[in-house]
C-alpha positions as CSV (number, residue, x, y, z in Angstrom):
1,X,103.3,56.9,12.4
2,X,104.6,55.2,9.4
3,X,102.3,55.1,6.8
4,X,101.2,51.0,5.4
5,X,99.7,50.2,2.2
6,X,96.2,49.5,3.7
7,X,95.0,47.6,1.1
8,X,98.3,45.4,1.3
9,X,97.9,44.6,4.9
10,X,94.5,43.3,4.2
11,X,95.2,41.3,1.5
12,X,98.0,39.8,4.0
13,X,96.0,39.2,6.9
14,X,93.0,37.8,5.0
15,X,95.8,35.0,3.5
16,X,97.1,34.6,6.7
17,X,93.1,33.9,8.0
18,X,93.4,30.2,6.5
19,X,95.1,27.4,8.2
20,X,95.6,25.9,4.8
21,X,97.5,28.9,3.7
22,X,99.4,29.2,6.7
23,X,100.7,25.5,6.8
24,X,101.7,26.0,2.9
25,X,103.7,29.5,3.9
26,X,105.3,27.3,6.7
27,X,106.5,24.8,4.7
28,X,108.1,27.1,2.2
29,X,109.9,28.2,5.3
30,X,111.7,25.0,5.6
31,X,111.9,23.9,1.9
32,X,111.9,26.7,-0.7
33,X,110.8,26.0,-4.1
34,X,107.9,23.7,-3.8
35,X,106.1,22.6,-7.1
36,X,102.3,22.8,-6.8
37,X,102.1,19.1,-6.8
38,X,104.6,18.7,-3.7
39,X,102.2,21.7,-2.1
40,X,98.7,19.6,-2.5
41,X,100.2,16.3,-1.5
42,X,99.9,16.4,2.3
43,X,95.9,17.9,1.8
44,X,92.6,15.8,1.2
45,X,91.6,18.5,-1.6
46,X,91.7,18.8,-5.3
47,X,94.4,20.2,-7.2
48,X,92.2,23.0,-8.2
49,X,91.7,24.1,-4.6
50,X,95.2,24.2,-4.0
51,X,96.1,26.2,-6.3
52,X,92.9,28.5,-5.5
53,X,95.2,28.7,-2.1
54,X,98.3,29.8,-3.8
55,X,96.2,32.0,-6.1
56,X,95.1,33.6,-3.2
57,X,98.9,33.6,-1.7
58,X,100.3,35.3,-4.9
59,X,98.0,37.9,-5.6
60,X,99.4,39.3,-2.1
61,X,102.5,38.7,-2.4
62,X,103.4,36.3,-0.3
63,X,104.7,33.9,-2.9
64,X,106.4,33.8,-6.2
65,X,105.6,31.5,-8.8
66,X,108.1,30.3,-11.8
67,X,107.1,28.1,-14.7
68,X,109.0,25.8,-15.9
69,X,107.2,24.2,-18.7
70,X,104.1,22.7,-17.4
71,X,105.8,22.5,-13.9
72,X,104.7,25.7,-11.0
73,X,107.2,26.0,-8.5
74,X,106.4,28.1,-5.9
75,X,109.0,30.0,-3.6
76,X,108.1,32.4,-0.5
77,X,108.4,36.1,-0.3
78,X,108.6,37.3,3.6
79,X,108.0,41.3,2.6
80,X,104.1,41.0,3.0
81,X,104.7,39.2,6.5
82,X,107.0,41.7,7.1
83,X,104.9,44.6,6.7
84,X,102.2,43.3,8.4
85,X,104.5,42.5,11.7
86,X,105.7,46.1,11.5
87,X,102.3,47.4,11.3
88,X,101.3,45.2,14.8
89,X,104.9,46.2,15.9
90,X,103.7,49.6,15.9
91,X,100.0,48.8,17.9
92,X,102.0,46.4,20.5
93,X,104.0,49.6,21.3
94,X,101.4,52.0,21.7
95,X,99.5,49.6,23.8
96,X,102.2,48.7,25.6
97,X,102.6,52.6,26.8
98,X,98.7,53.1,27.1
99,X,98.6,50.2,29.8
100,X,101.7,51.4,31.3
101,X,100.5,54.8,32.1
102,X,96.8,52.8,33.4
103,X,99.1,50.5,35.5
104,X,100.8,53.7,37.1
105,X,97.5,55.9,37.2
106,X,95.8,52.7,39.5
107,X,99.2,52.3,41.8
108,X,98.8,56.0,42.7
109,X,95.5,56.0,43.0
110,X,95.5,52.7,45.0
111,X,98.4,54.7,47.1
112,X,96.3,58.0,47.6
113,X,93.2,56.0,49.1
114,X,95.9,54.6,51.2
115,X,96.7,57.6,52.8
């Protein structure tokens, strides 16, 4: 098994627990560089809760931020995501062969109590 930074892929999977944060990831999917303004504009919350949400986003990696005077802009980094896919890649395969070898034990079992 590869080894994953544990630690990492919680902090991932915790961001990715929040719709909020999830809607702000998928929007820097379609338009990079977002200031935090342009972020909080589509949410009925306070500035200060947004950025609580990018805080949150950054300390895992998930975004970068730039400063530009008193202007954030915030881009996406996909390498937490990433890691975190690999790391259910790796569960979906073992699974995958687990249930595979159940489905085949029951169809010869099923068969033997045919017989």
């Amino acid at each position: 098994m590869v080894k994953y930074d544990t630690q990492q892929i919680d902090r991932t999977f915790y961001a990715l627990s929040d719709t909020t944060r999830r809607e702000i990831l998928f929007r820097l999917t379609k338009q990079d560089d977002l200031t935090i303004m342009e972020i909080a504009k589509p949410y009925e919350m306070s500035l200060p809760a947004v950025s609580k949400h990018i805080k949150i986003l950054e300390e895992c990696g998930m975004v970068n931020r730039k400063v530009d005077g008193r202007v954030h802009i915030i881009s996406l980094n996909t390498k937490p995501m990433r890691d975190a896919y690999n790391w259910l890649e790796y569960y979906s395969r073992f699974w995958e062969t687990k249930l595979g070898s159940l489905k085949q034990y029951l169809e010869n079992k099923e068969r033997d109590s045919d017989e």
